[in-house]
mmCIF file of the N, C-alpha and C atoms, coordinates in Angstrom:
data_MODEL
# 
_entry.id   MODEL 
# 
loop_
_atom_site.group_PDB 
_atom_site.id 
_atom_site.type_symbol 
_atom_site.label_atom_id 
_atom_site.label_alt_id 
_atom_site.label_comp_id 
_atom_site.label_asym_id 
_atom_site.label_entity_id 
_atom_site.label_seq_id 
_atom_site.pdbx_PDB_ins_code 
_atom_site.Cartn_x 
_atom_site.Cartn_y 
_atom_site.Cartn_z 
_atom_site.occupancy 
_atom_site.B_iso_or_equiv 
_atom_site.pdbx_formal_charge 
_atom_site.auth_seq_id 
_atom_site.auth_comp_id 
_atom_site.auth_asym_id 
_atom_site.auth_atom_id 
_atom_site.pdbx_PDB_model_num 
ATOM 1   N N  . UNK A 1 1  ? -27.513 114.738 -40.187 1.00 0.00 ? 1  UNK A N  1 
ATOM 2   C CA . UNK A 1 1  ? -28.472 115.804 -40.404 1.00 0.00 ? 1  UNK A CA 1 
ATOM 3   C C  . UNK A 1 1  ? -28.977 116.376 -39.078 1.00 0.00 ? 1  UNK A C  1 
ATOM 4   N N  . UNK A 1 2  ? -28.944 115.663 -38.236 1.00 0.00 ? 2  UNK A N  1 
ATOM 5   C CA . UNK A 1 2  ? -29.563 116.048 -36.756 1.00 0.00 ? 2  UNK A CA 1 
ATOM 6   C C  . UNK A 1 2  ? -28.804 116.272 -36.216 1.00 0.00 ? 2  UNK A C  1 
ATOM 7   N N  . UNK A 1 3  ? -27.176 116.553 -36.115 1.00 0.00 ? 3  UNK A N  1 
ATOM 8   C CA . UNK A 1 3  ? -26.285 117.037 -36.015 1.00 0.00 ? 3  UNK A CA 1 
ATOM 9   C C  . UNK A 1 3  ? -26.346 118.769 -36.112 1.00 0.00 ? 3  UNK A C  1 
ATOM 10  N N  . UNK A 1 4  ? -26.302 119.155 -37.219 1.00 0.00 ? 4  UNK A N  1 
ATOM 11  C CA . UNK A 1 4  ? -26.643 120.093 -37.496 1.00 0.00 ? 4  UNK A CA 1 
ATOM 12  C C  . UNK A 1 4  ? -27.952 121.046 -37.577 1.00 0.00 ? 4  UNK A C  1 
ATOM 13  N N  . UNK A 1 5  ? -28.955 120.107 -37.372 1.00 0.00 ? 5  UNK A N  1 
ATOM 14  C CA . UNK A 1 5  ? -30.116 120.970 -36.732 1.00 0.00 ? 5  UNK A CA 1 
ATOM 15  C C  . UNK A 1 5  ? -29.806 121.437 -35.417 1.00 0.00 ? 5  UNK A C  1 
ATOM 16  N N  . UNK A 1 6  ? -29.299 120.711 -34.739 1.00 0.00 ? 6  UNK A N  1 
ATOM 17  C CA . UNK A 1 6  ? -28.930 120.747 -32.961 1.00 0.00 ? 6  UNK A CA 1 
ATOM 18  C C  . UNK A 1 6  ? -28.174 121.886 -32.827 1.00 0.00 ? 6  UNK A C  1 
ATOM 19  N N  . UNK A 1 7  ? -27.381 121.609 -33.702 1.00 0.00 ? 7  UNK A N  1 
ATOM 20  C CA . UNK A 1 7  ? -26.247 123.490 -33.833 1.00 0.00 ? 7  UNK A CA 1 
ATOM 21  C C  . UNK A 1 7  ? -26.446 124.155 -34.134 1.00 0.00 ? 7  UNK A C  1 
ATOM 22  N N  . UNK A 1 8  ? -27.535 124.258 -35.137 1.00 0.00 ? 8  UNK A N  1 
ATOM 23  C CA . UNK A 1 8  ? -27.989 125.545 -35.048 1.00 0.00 ? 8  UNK A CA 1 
ATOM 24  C C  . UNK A 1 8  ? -29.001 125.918 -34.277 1.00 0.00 ? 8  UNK A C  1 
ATOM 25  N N  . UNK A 1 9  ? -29.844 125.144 -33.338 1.00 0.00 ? 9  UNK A N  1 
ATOM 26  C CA . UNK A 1 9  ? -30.739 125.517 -33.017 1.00 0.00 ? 9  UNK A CA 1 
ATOM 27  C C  . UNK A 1 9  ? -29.857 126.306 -31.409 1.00 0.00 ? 9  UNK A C  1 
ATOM 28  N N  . UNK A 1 10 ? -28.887 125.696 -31.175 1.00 0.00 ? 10 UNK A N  1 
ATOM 29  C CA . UNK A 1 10 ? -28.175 126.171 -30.039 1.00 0.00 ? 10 UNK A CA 1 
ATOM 30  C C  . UNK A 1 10 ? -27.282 127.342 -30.421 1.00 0.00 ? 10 UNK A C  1 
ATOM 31  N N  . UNK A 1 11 ? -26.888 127.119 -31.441 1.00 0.00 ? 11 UNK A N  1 
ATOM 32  C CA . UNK A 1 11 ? -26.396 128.751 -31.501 1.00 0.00 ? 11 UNK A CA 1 
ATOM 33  C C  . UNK A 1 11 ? -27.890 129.963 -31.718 1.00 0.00 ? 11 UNK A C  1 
ATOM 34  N N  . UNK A 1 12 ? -28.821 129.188 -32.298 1.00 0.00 ? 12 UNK A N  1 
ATOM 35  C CA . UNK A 1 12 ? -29.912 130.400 -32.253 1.00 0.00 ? 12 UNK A CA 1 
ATOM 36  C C  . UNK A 1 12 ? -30.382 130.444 -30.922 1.00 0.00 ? 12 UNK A C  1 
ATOM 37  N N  . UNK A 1 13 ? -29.920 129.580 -30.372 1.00 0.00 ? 13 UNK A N  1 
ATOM 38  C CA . UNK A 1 13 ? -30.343 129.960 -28.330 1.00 0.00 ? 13 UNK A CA 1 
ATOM 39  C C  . UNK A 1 13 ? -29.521 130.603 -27.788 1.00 0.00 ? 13 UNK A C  1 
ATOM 40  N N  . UNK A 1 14 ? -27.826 130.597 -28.398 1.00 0.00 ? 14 UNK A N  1 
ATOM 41  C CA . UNK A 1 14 ? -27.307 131.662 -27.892 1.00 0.00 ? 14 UNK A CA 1 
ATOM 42  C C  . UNK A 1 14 ? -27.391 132.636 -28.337 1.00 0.00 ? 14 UNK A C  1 
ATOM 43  N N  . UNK A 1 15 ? -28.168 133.255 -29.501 1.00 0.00 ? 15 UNK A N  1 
ATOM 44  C CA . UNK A 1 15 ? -28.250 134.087 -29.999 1.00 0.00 ? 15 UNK A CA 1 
ATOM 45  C C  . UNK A 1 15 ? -29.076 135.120 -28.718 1.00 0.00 ? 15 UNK A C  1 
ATOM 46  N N  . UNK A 1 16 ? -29.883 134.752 -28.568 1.00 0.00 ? 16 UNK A N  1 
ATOM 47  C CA . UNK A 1 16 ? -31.541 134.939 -27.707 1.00 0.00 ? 16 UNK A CA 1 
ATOM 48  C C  . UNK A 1 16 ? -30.567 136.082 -26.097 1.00 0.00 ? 16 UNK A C  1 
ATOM 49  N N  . UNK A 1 17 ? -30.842 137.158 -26.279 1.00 0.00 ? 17 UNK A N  1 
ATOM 50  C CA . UNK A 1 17 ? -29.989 138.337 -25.071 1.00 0.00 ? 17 UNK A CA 1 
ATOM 51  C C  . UNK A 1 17 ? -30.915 137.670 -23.668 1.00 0.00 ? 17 UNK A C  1 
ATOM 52  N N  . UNK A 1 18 ? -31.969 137.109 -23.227 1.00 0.00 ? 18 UNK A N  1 
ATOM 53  C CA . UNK A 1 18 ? -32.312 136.735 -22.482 1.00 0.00 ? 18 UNK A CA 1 
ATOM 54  C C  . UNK A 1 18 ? -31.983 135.545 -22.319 1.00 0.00 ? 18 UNK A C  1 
ATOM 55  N N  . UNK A 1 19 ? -31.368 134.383 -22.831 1.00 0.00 ? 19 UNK A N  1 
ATOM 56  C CA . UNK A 1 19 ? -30.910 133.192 -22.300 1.00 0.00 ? 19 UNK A CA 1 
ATOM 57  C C  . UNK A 1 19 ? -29.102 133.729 -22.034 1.00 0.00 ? 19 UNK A C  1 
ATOM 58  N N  . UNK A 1 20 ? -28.656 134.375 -22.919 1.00 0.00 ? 20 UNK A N  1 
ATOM 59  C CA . UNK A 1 20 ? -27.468 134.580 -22.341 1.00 0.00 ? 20 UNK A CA 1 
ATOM 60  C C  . UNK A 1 20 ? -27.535 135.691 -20.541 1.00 0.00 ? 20 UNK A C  1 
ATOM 61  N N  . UNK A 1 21 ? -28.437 136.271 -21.011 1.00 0.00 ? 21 UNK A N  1 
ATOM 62  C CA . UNK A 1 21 ? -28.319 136.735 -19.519 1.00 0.00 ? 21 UNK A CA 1 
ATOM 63  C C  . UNK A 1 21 ? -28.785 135.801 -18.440 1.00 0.00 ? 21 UNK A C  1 
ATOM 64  N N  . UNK A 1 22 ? -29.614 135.180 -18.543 1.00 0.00 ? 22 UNK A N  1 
ATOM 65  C CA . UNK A 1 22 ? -29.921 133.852 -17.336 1.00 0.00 ? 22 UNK A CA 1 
ATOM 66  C C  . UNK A 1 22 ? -28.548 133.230 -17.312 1.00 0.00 ? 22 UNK A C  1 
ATOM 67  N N  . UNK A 1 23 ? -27.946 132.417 -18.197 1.00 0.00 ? 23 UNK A N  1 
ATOM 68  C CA . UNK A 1 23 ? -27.054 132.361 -17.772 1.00 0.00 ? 23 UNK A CA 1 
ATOM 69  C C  . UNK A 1 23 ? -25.926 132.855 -16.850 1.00 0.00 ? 23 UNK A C  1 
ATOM 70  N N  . UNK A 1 24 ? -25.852 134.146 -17.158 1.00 0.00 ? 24 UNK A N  1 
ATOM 71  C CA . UNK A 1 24 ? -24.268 134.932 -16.604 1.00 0.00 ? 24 UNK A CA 1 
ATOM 72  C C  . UNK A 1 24 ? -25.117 135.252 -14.845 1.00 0.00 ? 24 UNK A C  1 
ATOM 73  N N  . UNK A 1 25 ? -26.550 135.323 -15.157 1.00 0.00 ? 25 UNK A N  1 
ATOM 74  C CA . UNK A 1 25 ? -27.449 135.035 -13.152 1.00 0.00 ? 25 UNK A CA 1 
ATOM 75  C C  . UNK A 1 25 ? -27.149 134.215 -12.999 1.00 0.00 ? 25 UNK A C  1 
ATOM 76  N N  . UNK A 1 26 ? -27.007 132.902 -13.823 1.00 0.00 ? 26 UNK A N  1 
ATOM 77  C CA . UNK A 1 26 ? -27.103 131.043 -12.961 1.00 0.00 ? 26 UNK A CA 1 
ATOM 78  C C  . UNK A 1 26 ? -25.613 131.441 -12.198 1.00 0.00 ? 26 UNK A C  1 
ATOM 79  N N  . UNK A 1 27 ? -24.661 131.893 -13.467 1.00 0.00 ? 27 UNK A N  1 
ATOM 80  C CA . UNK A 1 27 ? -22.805 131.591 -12.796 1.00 0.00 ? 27 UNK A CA 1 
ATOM 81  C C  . UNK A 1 27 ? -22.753 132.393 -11.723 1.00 0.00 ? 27 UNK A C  1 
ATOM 82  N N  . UNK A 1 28 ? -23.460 133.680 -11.420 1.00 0.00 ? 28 UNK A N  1 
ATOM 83  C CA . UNK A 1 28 ? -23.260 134.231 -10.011 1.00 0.00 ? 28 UNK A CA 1 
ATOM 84  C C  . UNK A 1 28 ? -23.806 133.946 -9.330  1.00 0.00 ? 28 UNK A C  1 
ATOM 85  N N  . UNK A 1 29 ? -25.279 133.101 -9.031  1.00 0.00 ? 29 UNK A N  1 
ATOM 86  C CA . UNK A 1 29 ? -25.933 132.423 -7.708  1.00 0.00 ? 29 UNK A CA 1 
ATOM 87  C C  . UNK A 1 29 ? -25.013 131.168 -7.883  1.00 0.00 ? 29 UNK A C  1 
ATOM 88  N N  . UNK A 1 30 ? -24.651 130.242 -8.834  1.00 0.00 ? 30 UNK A N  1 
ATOM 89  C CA . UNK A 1 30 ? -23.485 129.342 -8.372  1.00 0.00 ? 30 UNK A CA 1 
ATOM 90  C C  . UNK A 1 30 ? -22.314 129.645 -7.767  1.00 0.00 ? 30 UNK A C  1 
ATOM 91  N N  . UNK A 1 31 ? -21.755 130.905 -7.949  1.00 0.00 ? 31 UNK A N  1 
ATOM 92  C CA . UNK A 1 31 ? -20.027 131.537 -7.403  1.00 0.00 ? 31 UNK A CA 1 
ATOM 93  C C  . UNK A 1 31 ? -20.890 131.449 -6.132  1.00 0.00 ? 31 UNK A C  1 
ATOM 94  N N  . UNK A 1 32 ? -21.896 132.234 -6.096  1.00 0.00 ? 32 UNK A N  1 
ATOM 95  C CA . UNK A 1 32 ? -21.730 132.818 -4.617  1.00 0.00 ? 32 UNK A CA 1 
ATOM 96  C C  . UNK A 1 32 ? -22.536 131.602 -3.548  1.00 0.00 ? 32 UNK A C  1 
ATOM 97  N N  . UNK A 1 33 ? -22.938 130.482 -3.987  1.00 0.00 ? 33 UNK A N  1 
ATOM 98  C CA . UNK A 1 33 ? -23.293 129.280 -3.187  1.00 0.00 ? 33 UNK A CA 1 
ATOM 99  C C  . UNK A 1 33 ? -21.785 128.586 -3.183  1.00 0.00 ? 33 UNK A C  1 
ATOM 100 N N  . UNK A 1 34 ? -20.799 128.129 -4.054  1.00 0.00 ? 34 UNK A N  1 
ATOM 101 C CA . UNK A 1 34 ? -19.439 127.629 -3.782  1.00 0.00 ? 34 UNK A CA 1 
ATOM 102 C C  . UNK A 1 34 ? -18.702 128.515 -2.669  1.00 0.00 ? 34 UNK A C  1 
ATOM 103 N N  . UNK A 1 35 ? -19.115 129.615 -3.213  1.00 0.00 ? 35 UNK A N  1 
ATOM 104 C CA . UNK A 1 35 ? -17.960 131.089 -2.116  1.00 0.00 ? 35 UNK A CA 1 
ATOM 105 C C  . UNK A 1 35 ? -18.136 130.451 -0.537  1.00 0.00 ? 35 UNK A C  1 
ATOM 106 N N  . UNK A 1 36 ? -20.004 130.316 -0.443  1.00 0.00 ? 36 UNK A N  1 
ATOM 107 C CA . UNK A 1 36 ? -20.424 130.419 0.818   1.00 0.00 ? 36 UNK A CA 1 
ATOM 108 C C  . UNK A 1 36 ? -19.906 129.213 1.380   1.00 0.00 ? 36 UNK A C  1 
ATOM 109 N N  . UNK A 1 37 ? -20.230 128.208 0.414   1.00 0.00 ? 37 UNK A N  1 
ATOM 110 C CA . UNK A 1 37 ? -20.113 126.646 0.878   1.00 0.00 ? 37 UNK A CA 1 
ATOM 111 C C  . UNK A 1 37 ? -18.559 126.454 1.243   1.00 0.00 ? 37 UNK A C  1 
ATOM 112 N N  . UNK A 1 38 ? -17.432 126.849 0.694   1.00 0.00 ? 38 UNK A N  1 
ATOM 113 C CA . UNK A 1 38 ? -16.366 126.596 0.873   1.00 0.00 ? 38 UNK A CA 1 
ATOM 114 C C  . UNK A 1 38 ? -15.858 127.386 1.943   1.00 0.00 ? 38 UNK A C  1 
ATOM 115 N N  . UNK A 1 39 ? -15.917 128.457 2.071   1.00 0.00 ? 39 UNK A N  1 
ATOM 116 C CA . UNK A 1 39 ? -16.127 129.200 3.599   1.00 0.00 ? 39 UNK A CA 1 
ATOM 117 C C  . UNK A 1 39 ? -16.837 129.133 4.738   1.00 0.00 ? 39 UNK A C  1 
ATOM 118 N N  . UNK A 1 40 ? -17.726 127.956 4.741   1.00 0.00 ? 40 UNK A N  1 
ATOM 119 C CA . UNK A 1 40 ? -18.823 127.508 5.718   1.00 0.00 ? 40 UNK A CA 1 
ATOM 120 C C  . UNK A 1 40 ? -19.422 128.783 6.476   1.00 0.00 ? 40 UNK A C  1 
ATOM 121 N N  . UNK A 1 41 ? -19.933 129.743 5.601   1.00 0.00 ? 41 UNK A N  1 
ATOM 122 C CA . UNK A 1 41 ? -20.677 130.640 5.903   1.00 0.00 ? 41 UNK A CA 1 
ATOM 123 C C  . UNK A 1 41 ? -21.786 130.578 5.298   1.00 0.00 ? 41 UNK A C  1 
ATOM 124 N N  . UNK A 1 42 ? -22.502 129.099 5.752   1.00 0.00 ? 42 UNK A N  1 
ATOM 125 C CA . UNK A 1 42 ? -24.127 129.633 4.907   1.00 0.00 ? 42 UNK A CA 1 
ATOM 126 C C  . UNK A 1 42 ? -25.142 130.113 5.204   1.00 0.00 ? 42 UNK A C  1 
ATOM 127 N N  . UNK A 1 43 ? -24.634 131.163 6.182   1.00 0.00 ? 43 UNK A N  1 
ATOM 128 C CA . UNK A 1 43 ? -26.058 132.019 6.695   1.00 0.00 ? 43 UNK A CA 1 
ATOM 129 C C  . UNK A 1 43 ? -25.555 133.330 5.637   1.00 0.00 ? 43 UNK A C  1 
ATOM 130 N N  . UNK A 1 44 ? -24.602 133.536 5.238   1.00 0.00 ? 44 UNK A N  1 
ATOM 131 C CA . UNK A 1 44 ? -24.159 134.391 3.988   1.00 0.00 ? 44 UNK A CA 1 
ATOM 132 C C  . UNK A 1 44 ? -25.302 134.196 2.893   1.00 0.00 ? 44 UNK A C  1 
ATOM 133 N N  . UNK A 1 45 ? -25.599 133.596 2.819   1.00 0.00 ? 45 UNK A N  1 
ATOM 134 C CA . UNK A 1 45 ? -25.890 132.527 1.251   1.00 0.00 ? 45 UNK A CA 1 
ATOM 135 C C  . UNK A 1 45 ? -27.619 133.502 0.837   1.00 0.00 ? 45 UNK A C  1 
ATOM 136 N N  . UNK A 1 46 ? -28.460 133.346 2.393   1.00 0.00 ? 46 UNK A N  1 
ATOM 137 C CA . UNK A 1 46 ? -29.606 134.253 1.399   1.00 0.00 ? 46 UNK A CA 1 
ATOM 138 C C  . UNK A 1 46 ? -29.260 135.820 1.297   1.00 0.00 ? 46 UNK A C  1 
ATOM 139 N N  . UNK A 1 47 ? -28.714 136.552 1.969   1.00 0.00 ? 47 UNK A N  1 
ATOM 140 C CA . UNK A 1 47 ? -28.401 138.118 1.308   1.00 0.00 ? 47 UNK A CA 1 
ATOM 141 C C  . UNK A 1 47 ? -27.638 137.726 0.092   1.00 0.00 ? 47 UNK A C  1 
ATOM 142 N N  . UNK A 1 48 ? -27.129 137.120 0.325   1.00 0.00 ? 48 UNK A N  1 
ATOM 143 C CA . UNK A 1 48 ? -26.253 137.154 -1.526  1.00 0.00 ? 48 UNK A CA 1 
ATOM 144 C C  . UNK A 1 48 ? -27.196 136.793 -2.344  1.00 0.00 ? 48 UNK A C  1 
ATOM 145 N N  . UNK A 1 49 ? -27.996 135.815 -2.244  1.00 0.00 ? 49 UNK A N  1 
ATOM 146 C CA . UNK A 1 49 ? -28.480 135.318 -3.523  1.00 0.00 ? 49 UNK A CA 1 
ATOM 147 C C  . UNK A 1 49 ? -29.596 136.832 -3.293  1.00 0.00 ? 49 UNK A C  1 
ATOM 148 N N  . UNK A 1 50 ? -30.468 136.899 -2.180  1.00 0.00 ? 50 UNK A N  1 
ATOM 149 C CA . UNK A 1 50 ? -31.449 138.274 -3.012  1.00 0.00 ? 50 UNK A CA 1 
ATOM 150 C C  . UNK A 1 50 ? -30.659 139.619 -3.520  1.00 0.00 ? 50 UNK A C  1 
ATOM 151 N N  . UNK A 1 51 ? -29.810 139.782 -3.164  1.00 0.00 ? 51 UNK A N  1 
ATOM 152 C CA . UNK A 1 51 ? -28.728 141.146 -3.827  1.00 0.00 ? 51 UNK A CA 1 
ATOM 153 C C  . UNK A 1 51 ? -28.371 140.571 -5.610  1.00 0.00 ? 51 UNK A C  1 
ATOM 154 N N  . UNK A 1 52 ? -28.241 139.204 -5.710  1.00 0.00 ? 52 UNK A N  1 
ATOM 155 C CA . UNK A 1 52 ? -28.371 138.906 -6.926  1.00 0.00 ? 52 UNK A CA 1 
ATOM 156 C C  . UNK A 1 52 ? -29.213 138.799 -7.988  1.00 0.00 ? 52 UNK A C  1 
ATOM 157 N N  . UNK A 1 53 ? -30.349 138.634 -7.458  1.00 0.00 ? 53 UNK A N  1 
ATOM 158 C CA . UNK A 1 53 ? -31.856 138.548 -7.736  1.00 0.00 ? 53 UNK A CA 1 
ATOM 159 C C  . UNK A 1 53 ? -32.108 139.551 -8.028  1.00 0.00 ? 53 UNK A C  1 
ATOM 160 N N  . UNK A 1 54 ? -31.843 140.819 -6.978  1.00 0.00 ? 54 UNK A N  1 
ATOM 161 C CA . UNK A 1 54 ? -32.218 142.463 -7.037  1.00 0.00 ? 54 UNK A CA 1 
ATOM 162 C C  . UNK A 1 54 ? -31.456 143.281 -8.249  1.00 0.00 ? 54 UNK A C  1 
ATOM 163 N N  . UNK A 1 55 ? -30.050 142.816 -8.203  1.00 0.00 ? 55 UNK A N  1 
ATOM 164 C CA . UNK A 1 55 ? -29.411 143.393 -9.480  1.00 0.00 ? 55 UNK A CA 1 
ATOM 165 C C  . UNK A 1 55 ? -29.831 142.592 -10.466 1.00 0.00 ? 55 UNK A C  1 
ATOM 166 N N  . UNK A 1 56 ? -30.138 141.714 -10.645 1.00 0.00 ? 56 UNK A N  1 
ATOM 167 C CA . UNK A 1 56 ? -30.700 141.062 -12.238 1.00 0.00 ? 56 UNK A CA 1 
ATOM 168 C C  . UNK A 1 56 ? -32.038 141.153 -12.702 1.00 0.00 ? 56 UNK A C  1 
ATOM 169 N N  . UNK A 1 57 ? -32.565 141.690 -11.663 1.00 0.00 ? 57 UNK A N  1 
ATOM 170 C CA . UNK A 1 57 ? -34.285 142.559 -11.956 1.00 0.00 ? 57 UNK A CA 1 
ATOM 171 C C  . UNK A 1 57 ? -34.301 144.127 -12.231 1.00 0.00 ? 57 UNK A C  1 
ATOM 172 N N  . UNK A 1 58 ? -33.180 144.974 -11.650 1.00 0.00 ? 58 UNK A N  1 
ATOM 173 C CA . UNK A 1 58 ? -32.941 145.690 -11.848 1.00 0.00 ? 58 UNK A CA 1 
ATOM 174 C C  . UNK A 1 58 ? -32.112 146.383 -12.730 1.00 0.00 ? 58 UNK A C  1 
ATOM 175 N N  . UNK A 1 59 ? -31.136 145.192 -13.720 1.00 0.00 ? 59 UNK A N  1 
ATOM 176 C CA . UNK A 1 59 ? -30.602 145.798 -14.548 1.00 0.00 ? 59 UNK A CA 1 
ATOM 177 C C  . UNK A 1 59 ? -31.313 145.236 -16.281 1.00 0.00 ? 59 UNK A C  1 
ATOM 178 N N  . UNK A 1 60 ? -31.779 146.700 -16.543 1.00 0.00 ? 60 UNK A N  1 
ATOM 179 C CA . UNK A 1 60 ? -32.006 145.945 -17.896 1.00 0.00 ? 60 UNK A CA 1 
ATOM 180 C C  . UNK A 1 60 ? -32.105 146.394 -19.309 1.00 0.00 ? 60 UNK A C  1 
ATOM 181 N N  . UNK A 1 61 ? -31.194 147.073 -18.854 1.00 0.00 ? 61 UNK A N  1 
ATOM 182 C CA . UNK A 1 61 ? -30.643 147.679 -20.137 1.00 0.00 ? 61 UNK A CA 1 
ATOM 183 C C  . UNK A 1 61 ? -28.938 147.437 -20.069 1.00 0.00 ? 61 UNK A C  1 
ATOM 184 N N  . UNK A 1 62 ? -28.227 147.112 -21.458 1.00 0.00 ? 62 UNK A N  1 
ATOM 185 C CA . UNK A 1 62 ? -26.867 146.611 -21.395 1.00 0.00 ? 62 UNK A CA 1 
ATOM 186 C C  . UNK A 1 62 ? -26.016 148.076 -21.962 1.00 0.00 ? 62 UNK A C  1 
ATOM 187 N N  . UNK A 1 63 ? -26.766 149.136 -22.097 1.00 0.00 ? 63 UNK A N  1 
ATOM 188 C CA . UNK A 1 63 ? -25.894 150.393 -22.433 1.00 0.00 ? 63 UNK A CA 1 
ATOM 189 C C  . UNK A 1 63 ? -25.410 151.173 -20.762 1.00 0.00 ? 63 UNK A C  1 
ATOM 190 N N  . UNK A 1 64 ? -24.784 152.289 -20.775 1.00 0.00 ? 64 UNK A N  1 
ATOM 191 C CA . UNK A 1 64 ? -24.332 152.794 -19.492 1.00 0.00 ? 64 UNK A CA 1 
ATOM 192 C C  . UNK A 1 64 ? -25.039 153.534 -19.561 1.00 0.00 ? 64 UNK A C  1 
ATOM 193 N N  . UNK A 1 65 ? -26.042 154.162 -20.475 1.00 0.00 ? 65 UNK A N  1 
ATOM 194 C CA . UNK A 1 65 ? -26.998 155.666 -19.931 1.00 0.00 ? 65 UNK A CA 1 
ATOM 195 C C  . UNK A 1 65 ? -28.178 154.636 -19.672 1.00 0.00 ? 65 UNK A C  1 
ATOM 196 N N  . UNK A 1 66 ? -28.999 153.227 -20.341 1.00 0.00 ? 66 UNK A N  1 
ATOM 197 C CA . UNK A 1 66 ? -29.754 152.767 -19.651 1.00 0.00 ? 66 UNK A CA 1 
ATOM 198 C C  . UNK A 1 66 ? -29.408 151.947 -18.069 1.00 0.00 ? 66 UNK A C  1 
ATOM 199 N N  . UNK A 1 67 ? -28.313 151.891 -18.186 1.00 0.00 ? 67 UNK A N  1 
ATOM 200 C CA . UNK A 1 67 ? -28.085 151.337 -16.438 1.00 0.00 ? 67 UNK A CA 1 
ATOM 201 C C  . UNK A 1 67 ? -28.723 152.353 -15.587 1.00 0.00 ? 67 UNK A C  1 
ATOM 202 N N  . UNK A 1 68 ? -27.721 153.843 -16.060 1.00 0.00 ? 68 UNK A N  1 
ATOM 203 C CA . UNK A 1 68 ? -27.934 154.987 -15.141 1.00 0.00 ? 68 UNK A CA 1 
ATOM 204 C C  . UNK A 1 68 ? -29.658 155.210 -14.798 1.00 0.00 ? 68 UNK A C  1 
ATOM 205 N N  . UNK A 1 69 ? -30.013 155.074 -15.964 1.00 0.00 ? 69 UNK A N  1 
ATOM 206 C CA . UNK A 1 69 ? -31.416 155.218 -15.929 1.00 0.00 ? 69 UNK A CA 1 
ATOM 207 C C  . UNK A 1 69 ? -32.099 154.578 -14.790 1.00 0.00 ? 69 UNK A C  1 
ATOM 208 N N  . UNK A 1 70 ? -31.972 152.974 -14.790 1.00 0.00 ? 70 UNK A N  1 
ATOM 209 C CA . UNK A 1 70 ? -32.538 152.263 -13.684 1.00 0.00 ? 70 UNK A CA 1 
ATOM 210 C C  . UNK A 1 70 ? -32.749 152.145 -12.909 1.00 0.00 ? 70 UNK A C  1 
ATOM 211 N N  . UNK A 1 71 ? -31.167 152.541 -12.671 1.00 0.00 ? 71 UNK A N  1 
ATOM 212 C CA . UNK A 1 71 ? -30.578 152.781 -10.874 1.00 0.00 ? 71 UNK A CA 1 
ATOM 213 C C  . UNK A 1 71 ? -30.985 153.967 -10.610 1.00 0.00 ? 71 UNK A C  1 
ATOM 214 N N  . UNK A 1 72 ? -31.140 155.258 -11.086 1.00 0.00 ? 72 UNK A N  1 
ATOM 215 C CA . UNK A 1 72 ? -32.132 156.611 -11.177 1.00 0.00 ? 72 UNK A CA 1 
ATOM 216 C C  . UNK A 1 72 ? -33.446 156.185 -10.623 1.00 0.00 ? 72 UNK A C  1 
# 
């Protein structure tokens, strides 16, 4: 029975447009800390992560006329 509470409660978390978007931020501040780390460029590491930060505050709408809007 607690099996199935658990699944659904996680698919109703993936349901949720704000946990899937934290997510798809976590996988690009992780790419771009591996990128840096494996290239031993970690003075790279803070412009990337605030350019990541900046586009994920700044985008917030998932249509192309609300992008345009934003970046407007």
């Amino acid at each position: 029975m607690s099996s199935k509470s658990f699944s659904h409660s996680l698919r109703r978390l993936w349901a949720r447009d704000k946990f899937s978007y934290s997510v798809r931020v976590f996988i690009a501040l992780t790419g771009s800390m591996a990128f840096c780390w494996y290239h031993d460029e970690m003075s790279l590491l803070i412009p990337l992560f605030l350019g990541i930060i900046a586009s994920a505050l700044s985008e917030t709408d998932d249509s192309w006329q609300g992008r345009l809007n934003a970046l407007l």
